[in-house]
N, CA, C and O of each residue as an XYZ file, in Angstrom:
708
protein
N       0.822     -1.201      0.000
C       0.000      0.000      0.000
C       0.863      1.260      0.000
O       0.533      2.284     -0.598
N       1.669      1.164      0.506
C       2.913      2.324      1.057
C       3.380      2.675      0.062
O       3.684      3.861     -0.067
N       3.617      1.627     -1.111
C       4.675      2.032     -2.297
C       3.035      2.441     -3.402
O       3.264      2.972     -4.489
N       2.194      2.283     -3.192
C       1.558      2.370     -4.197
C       1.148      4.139     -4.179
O       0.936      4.816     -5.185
N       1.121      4.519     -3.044
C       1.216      5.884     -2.639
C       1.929      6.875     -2.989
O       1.687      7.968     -3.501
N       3.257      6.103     -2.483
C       4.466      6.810     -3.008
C       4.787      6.879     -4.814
O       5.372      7.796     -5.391
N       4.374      5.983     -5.267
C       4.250      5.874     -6.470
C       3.384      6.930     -6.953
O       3.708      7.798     -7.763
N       2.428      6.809     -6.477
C       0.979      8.325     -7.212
C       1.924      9.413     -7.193
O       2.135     10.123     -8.177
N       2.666      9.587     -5.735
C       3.034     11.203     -5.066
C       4.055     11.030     -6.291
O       3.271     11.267     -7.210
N       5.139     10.805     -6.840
C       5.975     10.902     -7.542
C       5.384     10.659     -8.949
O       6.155     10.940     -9.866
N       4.350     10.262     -9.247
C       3.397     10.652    -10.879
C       3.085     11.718    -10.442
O       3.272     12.554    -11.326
N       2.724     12.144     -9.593
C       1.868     13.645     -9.265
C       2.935     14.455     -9.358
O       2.685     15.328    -10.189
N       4.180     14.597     -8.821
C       5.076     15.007     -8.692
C       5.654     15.945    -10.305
O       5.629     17.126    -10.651
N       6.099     14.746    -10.894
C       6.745     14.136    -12.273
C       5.611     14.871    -13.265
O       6.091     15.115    -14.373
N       4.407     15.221    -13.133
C       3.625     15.547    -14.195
C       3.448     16.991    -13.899
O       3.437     17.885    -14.745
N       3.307     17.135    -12.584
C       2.872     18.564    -12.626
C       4.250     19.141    -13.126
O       4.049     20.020    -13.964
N       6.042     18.849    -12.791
C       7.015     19.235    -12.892
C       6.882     19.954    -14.349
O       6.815     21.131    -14.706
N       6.871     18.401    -15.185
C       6.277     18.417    -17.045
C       5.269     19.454    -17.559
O       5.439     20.251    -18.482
N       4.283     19.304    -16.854
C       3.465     20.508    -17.484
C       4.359     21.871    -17.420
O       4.873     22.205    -18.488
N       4.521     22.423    -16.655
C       5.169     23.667    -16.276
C       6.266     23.473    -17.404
O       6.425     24.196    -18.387
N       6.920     22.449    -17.085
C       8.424     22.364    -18.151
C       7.810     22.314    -19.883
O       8.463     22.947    -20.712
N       6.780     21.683    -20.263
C       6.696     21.730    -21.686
C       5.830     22.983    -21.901
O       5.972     23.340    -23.070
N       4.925     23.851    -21.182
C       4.352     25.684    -21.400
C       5.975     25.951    -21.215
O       6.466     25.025    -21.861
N       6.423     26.273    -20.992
C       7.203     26.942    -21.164
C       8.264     26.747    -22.272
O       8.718     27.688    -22.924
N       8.686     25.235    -22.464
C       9.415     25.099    -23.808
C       8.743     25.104    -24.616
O       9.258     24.671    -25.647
N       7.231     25.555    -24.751
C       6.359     25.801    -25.696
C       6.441     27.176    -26.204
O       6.480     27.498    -27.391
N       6.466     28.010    -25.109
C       6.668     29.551    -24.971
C       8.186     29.753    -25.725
O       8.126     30.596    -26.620
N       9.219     29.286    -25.582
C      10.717     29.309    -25.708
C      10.315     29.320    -27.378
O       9.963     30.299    -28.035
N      10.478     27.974    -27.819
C      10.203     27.305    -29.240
C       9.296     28.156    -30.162
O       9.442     28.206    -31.384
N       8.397     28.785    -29.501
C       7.462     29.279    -30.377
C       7.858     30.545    -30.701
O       7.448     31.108    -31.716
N       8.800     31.161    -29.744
C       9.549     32.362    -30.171
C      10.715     32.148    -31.308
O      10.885     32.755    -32.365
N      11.568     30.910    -30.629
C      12.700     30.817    -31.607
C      12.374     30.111    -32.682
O      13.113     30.250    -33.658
N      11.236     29.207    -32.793
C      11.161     28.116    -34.417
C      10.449     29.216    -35.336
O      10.956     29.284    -36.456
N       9.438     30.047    -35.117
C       9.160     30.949    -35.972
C       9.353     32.643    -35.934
O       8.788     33.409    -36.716
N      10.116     32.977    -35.037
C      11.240     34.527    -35.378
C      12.835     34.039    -35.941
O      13.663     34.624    -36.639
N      12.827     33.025    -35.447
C      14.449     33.131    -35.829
C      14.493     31.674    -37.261
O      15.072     31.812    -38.339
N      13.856     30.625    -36.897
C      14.160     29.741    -37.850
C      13.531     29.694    -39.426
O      14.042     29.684    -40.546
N      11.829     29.663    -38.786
C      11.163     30.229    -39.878
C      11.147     31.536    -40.828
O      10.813     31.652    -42.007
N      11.645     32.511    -39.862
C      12.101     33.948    -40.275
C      12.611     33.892    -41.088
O      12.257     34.422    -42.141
N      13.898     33.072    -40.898
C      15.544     32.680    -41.705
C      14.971     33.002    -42.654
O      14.842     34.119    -43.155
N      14.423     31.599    -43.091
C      14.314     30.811    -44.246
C      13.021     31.396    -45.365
O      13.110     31.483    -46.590
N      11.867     31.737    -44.515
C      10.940     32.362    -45.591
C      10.741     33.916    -44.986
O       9.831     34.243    -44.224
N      11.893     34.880    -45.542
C      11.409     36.400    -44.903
C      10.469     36.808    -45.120
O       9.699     37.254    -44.269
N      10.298     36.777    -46.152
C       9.108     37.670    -46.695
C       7.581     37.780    -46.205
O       6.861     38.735    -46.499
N       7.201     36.756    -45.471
C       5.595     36.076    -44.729
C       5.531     36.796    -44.033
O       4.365     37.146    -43.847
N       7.005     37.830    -42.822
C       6.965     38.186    -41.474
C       6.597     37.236    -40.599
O       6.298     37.572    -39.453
N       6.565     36.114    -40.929
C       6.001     35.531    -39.316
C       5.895     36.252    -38.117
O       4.975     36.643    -37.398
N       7.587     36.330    -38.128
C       7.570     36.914    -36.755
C       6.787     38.046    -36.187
O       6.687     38.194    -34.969
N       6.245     38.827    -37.026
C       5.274     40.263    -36.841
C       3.694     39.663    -36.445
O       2.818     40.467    -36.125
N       3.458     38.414    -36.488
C       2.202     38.121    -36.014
C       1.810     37.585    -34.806
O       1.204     36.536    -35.026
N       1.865     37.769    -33.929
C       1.622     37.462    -32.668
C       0.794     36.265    -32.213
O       1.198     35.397    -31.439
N      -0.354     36.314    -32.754
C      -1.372     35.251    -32.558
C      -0.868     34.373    -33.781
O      -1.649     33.421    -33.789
N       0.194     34.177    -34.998
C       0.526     33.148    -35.679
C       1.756     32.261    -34.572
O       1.917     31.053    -34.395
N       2.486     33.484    -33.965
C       3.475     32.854    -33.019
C       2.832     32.264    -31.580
O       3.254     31.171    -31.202
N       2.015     32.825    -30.923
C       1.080     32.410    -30.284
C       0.720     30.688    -30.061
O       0.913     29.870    -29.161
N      -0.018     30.669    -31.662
C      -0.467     29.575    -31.668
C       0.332     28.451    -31.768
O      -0.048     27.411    -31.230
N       1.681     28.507    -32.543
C       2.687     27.681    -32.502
C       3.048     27.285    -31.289
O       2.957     26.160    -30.796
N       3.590     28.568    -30.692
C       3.999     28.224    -28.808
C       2.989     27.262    -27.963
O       3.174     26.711    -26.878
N       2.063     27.251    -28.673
C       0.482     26.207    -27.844
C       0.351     25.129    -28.802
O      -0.177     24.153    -28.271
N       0.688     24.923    -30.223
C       0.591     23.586    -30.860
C       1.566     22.556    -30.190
O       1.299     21.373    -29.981
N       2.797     23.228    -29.874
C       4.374     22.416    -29.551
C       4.271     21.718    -28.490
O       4.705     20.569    -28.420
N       3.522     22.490    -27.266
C       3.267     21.533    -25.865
C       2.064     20.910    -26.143
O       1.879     20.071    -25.262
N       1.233     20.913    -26.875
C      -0.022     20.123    -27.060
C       0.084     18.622    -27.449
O      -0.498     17.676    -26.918
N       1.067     18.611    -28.629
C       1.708     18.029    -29.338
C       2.769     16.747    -28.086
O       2.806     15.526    -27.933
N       3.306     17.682    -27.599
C       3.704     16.768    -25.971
C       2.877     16.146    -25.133
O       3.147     14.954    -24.982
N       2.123     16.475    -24.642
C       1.237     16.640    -24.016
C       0.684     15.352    -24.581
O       0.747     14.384    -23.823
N       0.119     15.153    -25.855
C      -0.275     14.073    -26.071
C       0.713     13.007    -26.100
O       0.578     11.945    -25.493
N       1.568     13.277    -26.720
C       2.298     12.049    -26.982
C       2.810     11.523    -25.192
O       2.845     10.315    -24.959
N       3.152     12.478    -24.121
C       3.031     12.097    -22.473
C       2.247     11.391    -22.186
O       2.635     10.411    -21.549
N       0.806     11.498    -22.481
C      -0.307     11.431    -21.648
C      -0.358      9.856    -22.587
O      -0.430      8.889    -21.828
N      -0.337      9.554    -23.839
C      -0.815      8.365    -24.439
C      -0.057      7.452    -23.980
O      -0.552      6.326    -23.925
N       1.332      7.632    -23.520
C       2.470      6.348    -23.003
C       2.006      6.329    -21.940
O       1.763      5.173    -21.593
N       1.702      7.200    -21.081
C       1.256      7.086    -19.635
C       0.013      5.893    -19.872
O       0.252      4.748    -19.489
N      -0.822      6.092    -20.277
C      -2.132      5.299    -20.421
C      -1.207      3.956    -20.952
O      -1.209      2.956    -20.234
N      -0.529      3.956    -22.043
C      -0.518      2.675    -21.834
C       0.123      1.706    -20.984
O      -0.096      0.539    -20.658
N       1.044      2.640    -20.719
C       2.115      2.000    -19.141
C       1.004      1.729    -18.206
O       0.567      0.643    -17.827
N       0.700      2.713    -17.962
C      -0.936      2.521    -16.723
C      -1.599      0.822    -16.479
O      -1.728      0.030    -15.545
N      -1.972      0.898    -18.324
C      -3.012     -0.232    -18.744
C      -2.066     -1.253    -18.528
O      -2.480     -2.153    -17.797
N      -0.701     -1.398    -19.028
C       0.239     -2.349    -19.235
C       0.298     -3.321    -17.948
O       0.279     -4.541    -17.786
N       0.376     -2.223    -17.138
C       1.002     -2.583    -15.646
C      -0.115     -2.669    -14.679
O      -0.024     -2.772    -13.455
N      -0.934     -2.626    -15.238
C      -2.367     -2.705    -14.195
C      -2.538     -1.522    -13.110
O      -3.003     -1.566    -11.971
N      -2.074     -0.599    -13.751
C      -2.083      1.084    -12.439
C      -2.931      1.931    -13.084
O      -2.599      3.112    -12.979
N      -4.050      1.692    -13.802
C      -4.503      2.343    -14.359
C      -5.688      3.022    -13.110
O      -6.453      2.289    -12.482
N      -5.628      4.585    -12.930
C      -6.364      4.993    -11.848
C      -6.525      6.487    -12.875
O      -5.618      7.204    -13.297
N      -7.667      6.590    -13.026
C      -8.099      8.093    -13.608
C      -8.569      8.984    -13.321
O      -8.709      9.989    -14.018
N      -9.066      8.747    -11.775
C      -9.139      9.568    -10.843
C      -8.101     10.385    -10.589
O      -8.240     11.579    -10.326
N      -6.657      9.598    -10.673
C      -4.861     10.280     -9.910
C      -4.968     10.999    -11.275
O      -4.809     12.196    -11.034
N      -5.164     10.815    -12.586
C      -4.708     11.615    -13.697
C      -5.461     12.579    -13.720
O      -4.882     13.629    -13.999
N      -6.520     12.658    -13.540
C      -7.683     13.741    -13.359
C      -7.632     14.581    -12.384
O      -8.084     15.694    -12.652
N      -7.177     14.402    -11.195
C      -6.582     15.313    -10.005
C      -5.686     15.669    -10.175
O      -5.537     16.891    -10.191
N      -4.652     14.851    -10.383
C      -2.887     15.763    -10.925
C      -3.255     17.007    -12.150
O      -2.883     18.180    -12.207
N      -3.958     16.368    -12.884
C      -3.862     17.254    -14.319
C      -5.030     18.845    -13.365
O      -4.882     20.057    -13.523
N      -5.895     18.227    -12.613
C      -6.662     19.504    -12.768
C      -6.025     20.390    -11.060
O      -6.598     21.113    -10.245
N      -5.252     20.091    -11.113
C      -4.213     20.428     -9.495
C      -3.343     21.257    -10.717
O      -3.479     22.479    -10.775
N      -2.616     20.693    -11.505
C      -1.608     21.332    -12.129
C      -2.311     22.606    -12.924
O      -1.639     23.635    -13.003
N      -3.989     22.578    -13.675
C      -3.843     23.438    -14.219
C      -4.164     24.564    -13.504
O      -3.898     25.713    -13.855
N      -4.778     24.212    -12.424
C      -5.422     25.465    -11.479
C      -4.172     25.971    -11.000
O      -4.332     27.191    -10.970
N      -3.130     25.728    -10.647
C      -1.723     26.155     -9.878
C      -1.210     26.800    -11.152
O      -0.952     27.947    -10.787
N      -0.925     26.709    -12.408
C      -0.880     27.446    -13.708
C      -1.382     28.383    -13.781
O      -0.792     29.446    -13.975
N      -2.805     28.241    -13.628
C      -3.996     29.876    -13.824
C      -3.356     30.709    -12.774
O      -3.423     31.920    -12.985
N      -2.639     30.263    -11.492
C      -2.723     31.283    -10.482
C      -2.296     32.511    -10.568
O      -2.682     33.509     -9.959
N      -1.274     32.359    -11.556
C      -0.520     34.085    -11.767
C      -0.926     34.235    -12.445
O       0.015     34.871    -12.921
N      -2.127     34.318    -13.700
C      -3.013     34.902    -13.979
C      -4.268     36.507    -13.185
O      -4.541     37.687    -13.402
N      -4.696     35.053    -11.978
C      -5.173     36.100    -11.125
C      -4.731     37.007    -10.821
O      -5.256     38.081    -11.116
N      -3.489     36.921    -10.047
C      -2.571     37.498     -9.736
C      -1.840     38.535    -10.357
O      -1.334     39.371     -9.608
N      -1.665     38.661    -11.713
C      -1.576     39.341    -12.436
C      -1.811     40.765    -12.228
O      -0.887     41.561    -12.053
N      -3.245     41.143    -12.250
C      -4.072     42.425    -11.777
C      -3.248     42.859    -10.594
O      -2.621     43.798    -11.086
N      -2.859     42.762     -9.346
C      -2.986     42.831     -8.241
C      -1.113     43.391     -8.213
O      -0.651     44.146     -7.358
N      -0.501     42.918     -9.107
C       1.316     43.302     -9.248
C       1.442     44.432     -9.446
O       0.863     44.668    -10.506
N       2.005     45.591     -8.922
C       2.452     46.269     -9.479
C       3.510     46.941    -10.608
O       3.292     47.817    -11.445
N       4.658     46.238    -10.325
C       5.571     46.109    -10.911
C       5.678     45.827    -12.519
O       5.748     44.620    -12.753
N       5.707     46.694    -13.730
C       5.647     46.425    -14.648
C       6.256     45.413    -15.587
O       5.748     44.894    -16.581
N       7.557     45.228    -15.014
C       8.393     44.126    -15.329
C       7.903     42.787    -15.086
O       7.864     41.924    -15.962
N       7.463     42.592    -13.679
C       6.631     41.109    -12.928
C       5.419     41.201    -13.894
O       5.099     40.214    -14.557
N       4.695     42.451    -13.989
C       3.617     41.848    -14.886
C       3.308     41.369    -16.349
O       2.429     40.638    -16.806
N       4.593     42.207    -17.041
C       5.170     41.216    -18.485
C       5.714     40.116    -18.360
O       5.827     39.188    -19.162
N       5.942     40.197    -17.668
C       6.799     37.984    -17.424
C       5.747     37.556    -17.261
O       5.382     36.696    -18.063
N       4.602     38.056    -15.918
C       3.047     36.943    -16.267
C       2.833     36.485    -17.415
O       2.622     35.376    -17.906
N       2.971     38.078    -17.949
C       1.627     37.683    -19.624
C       2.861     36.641    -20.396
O       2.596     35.440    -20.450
N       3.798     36.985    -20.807
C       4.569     36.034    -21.082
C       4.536     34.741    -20.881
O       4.777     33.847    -21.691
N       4.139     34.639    -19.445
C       4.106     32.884    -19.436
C       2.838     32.346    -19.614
O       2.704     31.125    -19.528
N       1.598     33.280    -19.918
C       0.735     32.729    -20.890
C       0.572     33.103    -22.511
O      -0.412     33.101    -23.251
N       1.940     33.415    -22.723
C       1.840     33.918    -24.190
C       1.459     32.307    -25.214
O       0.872     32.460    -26.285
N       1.767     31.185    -24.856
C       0.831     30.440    -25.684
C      -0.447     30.304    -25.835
O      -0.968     29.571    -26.676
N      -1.274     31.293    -24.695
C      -2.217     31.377    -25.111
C      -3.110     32.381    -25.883
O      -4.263     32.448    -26.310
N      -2.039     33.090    -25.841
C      -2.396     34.863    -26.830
C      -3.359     34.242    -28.097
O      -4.235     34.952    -28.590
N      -3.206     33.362    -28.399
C      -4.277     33.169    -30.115
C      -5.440     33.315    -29.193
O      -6.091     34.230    -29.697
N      -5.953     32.980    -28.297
C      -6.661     33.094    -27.934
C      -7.797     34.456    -27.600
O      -9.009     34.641    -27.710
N      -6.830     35.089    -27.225
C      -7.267     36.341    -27.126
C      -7.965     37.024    -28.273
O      -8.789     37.927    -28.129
N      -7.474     36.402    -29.699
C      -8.184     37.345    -30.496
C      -9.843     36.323    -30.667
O     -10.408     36.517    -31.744
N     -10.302     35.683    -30.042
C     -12.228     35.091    -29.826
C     -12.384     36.020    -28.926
O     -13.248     36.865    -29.160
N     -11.586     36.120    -27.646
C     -12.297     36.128    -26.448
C     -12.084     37.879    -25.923
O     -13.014     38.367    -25.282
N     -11.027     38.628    -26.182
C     -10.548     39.530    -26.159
C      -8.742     40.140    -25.244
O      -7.743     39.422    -25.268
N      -8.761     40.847    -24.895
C      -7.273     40.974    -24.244
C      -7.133     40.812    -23.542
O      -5.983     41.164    -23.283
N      -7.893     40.133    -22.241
C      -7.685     39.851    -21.108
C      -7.451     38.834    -20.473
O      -8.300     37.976    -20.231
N      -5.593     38.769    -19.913
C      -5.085     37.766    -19.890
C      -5.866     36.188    -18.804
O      -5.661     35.010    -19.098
N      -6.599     36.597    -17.777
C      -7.035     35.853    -16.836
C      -8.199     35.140    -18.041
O      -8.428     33.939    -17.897
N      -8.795     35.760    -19.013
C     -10.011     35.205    -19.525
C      -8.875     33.757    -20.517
O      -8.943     32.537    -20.367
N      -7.929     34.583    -21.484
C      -7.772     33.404    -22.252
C      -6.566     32.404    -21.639
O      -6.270     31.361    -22.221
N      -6.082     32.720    -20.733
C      -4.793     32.103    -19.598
C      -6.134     30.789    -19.193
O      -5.866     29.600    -19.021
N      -7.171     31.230    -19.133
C      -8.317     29.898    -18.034
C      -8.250     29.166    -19.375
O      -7.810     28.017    -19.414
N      -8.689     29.821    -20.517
C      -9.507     28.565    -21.806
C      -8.455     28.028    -22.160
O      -8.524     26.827    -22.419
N      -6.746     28.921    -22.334
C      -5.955     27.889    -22.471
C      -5.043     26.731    -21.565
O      -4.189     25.997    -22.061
N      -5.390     26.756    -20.303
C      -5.259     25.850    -19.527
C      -6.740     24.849    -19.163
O      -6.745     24.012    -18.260
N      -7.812     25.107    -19.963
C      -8.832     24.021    -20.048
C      -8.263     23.383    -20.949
O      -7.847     22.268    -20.633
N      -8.043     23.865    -22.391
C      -7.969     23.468    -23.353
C      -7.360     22.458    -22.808
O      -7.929     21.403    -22.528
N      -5.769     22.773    -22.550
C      -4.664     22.051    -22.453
C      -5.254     20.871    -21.624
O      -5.137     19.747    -22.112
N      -5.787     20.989    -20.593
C      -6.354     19.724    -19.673
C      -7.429     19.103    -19.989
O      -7.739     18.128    -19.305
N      -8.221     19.480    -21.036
C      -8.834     18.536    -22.090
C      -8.512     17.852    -22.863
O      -9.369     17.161    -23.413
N      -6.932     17.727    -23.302
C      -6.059     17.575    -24.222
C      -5.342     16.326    -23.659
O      -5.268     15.217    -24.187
N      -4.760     16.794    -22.316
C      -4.269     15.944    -21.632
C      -5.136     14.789    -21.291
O      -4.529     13.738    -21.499
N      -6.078     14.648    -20.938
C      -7.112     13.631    -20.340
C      -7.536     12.810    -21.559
O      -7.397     11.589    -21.619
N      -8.150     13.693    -22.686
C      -8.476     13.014    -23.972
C      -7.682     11.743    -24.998
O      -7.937     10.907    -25.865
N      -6.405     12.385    -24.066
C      -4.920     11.754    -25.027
C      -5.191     10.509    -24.313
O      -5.575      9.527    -24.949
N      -5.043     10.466    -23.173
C      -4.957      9.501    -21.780
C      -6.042      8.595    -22.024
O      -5.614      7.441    -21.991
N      -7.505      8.659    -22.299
C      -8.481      8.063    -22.156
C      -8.586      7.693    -23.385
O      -9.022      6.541    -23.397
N      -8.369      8.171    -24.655
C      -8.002      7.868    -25.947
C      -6.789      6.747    -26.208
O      -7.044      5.995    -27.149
N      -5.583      6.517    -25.574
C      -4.662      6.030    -25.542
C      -5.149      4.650    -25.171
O      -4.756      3.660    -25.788
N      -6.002      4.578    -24.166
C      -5.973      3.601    -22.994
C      -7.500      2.499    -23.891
O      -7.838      1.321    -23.772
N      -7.908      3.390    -24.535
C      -8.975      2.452    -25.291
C      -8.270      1.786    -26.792
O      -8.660      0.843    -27.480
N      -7.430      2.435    -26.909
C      -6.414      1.636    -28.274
C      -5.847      0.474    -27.845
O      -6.063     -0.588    -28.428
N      -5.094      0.567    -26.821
C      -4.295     -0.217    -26.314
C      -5.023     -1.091    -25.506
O      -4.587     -2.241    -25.573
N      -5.972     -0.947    -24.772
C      -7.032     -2.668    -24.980
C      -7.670     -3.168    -26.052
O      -7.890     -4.379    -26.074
N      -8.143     -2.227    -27.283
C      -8.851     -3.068    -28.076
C      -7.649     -3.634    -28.905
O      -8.039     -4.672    -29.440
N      -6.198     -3.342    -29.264
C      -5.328     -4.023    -29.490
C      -5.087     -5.162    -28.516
O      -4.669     -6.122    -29.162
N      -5.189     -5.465    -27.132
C      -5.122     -5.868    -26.246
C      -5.617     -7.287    -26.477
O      -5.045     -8.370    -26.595
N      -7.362     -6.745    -26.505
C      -8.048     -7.957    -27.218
C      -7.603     -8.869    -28.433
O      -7.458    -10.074    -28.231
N      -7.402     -8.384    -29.568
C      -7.032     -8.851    -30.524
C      -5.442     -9.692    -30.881
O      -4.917    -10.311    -31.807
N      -5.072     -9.163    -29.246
C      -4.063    -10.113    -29.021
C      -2.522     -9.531    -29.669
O      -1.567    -10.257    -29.945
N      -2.569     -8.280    -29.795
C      -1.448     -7.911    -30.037
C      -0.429     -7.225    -29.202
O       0.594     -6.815    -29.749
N      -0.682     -7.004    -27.466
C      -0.220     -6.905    -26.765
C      -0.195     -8.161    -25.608
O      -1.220     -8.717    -25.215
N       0.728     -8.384    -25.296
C       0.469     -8.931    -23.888
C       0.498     -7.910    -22.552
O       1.078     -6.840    -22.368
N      -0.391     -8.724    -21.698
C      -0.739     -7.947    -20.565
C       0.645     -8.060    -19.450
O       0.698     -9.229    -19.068
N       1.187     -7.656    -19.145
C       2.217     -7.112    -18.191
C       2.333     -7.329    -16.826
O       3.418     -7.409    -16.249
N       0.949     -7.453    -16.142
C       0.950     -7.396    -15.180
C       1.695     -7.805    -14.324
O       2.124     -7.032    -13.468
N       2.078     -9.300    -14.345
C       2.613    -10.149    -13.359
C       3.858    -10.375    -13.571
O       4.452    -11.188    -12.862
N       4.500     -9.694    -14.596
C       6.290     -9.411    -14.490
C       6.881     -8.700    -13.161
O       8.090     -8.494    -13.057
């Protein structure tokens, strides 16, 4: 029972770490693959002058993670008989609410510098802004739903492949290794 605990606390651990770590190498990438790489190579488009084109890149790149995380997880889960979707559903919605927080927070900073690094660290969600409008707490929430719709979908999507392959006998079940 003890290790099975300790086991959750260190998935809980390990994922929330990841989320934080891939928004942000989402944020990184989406600056440098289309100002500096894409720039290079096709000047003339401006990429870089579009905000919500760079935007959306910075939010395709961790999405893109995000799934491909969440689908090995499910099948390791399924593999190994730890499959609990309750722990993925609490970690993921623990991690995104602790994400939104400097959002809130945001308003309340004075400091002009602290409050461009906020918006910054929801700049993958700036595409957003142009549905909903400029206000970072509104599209900072839809793009941390998004993202945790994304995450769960991958997970629960993953986990139904990999039994109906299961069935058909193209995996073996793991358990008792």
């Amino acid at each position: 029972m003890e290790r099975d605990s300790l086991r959750e606390l260190l998935y809980s651990l390990a994922r929330f770490g990841l989320f934080w770590l891939i928004n942000i190498f989402g944020v990184i990438m989406g600056y440098v693959l289309v100002r500096n790489v894409i720039g290079t190579f096709l000047p003339r488009l401006q990429l870089y002058s579009n905000p919500v084109l760079t935007s959306f890149i910075a939010w395709l790149i961790p999405s893109i993670l995000f799934i491909a995380l969440f689908a090995d997880d499910a099948k390791r889960h399924t593999a190994y008989g730890r499959y609990n979707p309750a722990l993925v559903s609490t970690v993921m919605i623990v991690t995104a609410a602790t994400y939104y927080v400097p959002a809130i927070v945001m308003g309340y900073v004075k400091d002009m510098n602290a409050a461009a690094m906020i918006r910054e660290l929801y700049f993958s969600s700036f595409w957003i802004s142009s549905f909903v409008g400029d206000d970072v707490e509104i599209y900072g929430l839809i793009g941390v739903i998004l993202s945790l719709f994304i995450c769960v979908l991958s997970y629960i999507t993953a986990r139904k492949i990999y039994l109906r392959k299961f069935e058909k006998g193209e995996y073996e079940y793991e358990y008792n290794r």
